[in-house]
C-alpha positions as CSV (number, residue, x, y, z in Angstrom):
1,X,-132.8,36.5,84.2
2,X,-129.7,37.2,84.8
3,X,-128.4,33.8,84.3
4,X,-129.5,33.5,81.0
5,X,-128.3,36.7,79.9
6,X,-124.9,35.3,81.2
7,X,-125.7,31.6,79.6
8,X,-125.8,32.3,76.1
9,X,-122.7,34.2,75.4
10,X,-121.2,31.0,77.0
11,X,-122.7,28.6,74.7
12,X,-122.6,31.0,71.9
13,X,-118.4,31.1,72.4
14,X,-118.8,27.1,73.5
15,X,-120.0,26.4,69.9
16,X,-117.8,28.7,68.5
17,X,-115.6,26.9,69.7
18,X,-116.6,23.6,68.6
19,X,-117.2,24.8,65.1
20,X,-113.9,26.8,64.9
21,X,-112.6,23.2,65.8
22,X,-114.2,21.9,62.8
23,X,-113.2,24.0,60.5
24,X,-109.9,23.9,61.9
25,X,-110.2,20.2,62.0
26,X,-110.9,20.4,58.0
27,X,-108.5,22.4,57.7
28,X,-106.1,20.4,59.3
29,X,-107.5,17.5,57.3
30,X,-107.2,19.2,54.2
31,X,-102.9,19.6,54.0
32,X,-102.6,16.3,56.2
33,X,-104.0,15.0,52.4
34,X,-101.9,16.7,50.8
35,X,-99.0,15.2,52.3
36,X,-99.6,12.1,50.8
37,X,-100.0,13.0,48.2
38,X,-97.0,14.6,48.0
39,X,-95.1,11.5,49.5
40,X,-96.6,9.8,46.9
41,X,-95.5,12.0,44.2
42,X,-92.2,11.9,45.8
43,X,-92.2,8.1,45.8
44,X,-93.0,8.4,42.2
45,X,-90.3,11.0,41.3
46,X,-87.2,9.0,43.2
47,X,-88.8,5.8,41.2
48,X,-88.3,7.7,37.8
49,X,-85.2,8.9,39.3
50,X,-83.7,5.4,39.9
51,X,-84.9,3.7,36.8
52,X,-83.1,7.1,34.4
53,X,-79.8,6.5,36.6
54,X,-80.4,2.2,36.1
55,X,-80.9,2.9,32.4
56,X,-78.1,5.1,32.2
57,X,-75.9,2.5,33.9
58,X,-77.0,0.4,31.9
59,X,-76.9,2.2,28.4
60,X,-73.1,3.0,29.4
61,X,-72.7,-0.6,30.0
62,X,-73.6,-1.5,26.9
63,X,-71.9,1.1,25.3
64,X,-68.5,-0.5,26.4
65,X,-69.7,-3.9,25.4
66,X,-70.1,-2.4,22.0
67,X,-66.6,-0.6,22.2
68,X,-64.8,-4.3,23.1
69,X,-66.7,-5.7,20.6
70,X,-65.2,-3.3,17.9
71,X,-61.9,-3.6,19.4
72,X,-61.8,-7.6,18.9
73,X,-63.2,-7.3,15.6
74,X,-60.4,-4.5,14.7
75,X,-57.7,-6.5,15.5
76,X,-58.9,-10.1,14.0
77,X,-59.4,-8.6,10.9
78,X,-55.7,-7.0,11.5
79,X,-54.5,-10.4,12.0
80,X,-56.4,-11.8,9.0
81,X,-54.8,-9.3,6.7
82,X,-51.6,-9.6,7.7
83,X,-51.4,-13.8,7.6
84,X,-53.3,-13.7,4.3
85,X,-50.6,-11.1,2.9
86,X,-47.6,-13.5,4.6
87,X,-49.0,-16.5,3.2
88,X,-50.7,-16.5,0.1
89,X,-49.6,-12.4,-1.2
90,X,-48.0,-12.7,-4.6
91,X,-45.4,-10.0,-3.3
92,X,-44.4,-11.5,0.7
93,X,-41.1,-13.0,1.1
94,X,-42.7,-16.6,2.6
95,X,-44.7,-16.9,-0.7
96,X,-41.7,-16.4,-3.4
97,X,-39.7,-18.9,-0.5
98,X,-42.3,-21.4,-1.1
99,X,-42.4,-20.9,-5.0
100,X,-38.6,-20.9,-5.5
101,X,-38.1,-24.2,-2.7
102,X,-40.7,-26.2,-5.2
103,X,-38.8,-25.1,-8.5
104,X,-35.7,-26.5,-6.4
105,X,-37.3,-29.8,-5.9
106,X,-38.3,-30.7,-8.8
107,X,-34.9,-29.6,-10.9
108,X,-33.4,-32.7,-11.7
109,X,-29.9,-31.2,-11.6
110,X,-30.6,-30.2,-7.8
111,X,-32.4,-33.6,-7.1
112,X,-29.0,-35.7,-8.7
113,X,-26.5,-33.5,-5.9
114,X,-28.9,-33.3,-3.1
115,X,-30.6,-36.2,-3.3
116,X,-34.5,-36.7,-2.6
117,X,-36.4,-35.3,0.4
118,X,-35.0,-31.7,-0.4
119,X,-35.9,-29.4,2.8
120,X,-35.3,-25.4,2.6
121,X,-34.6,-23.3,5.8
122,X,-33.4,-20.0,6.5
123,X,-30.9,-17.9,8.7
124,X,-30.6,-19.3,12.1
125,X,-31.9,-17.1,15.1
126,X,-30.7,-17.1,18.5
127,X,-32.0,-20.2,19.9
128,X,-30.8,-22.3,17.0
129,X,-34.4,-22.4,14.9
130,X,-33.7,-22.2,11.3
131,X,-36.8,-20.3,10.1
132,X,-35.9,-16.9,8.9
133,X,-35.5,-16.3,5.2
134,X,-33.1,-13.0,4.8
135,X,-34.5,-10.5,2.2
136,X,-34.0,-7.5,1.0
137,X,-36.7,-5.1,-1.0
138,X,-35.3,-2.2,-3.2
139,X,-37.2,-0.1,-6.1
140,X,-34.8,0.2,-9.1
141,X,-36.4,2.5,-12.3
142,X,-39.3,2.9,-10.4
143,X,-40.3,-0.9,-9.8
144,X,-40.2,-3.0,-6.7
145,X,-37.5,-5.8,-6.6
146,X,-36.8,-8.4,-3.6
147,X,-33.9,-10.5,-2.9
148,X,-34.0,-13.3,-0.7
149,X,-31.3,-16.0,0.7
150,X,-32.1,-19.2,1.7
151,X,-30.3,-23.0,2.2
152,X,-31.5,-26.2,1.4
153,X,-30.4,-30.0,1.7
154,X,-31.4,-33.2,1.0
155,X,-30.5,-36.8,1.7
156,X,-27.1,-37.0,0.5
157,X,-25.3,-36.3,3.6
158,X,-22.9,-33.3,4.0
159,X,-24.6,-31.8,0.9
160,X,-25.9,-28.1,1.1
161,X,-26.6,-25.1,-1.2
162,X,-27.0,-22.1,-0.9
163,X,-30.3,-20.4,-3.4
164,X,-30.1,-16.8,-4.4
165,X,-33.5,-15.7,-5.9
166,X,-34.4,-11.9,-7.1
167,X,-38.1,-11.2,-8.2
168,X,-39.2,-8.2,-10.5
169,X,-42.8,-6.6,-10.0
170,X,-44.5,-6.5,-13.3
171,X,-46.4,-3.0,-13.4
172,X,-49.8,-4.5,-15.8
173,X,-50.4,-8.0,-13.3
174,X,-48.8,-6.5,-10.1
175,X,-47.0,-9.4,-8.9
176,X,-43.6,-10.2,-8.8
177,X,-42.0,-12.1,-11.5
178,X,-38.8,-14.3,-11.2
179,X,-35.3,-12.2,-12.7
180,X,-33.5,-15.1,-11.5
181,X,-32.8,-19.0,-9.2
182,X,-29.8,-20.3,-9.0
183,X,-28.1,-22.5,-6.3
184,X,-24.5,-22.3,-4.9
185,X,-23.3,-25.9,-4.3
186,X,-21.2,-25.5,-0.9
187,X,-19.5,-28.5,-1.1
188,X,-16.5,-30.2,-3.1
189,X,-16.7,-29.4,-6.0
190,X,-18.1,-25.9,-6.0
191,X,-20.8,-24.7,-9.0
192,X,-23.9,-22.9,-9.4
193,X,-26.8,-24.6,-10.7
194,X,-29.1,-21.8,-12.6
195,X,-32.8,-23.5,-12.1
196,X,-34.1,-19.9,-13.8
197,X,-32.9,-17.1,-15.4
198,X,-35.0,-14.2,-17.1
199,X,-32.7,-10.9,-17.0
C-alpha cells in the first residue's frame, strides 16, 4: 500500500513531464515556424530591396544617356545654324564674297586685264593660306553696312586687283544690298574698274 501511494505521484509528475514536453515541444515548434517565415519575408524584402536599388541604377543611367543625347543634339544644331548663316545668310561676309567674286568674273572689263580663270582670295594668315576675307560691319543712320577687302587674279601673269565692296541692309527685304564694286588694278598702269555702283 504504501508503494502505490508513493507510485502515483511519480507517474503523475512522469507524465507531467512528458506532456509539459509536448507542449513545450509545440511551443518550440510554433516560433521555430515562424522563423521561416520570417527568413523568407526577409528574403523577399532584400529581393525588393535590390531590384529598387537595380532600377534606380538603372533609371540614373538612363537619365545620363538622355542628358548626352541632348547635349549632341544642342550642339549639331549649333553647328548647323552657324554654317547655314556662313554660307548661304544673305548678310555673312563669305556670301557677299561669293556674290561680288562672280560679278568680277563675268565683267568684261575685269576678264580683258586679268584674263580668264579669275580666282578671289583673301588676307594671308600666318602659315601662308590665303583664305580670310577682311571686313568690317558698322550701323550708319540706324542701318547695318559691311565692308569687305579682297584680291583676285587671273591668267595674265603678274596681274592682280585689289576689290573694295560695301553692302547696305534694306530695312523692308532684310538683306544687304550692294552700295558699291569696284576693283583697284595693282599693276602698271594703275585704274579702278567700277563693276557697280548704287550710292
Amino acid at each position: 500500500c504504501l508503494r502505490w501511494r508513493h507510485q502515483p505521484p511519480l507517474l503523475l509528475r512522469a507524465a507531467r513531464q512528458s506532456i509539459g514536453t509536448q507542449a513545450g515541444g509545440l511551443k518550440a515548434a510554433k516560433p521555430g515556424g515562424d522563423s521561416k517565415d520570417v527568413s523568407v519575408q526577409r528574403a523577399l524584402n532584400e529581393e525588393t530591396l535590390v531590384s529598387a536599388a537595380q532600377k534606380v541604377k538603372e533609371a540614373g543611367r538612363d537619365f545620363t544617356y538622355f542628358i548626352v543625347v541632348l547635349v549632341g543634339i544642342g550642339v549639331t544644331g549649333g553647328l548647323f545654324y552657324v554654317i547655314f548663316k556662313e554660307l548661304f545668310s544673305s548678310s555673312s561676309p563669305n556670301k557677299i564674297y561669293g556674290d561680288a567674286l562672280e560679278k568680277c568674273r563675268s565683267h568684261p572689263e575685269i576678264i580683258g586685264v586679268f584674263g580668264d580663270s579669275i580666282k578671289g582670295y583673301g588676307e594671308a594668315t600666318r602659315r601662308g593660306r590665303r583664305q580670310h576675307v577682311s571686313h568690317i560691319e558698322y550701323v550708319k543712320d540706324g542701318l547695318k553696312h559691311m565692308r569687305l577687302k579682297f584680291y583676285i587674279e587671273g591668267t595674265e601673269s603678274g596681274k592682280q586687283g585689289t576689290v573694295h565692296v560695301e553692302v547696305k541692309e534694306n530695312l523692308e527685304t532684310g538683306r544687304f544690298e550692294v552700295r558699291y564694286i569696284f576693283v583697284d588694278v595693282e599693276t602698271y598702269p594703275r585704274r579702278t574698274i567700277v563693276i557697280e555702283d548704287n550710292r
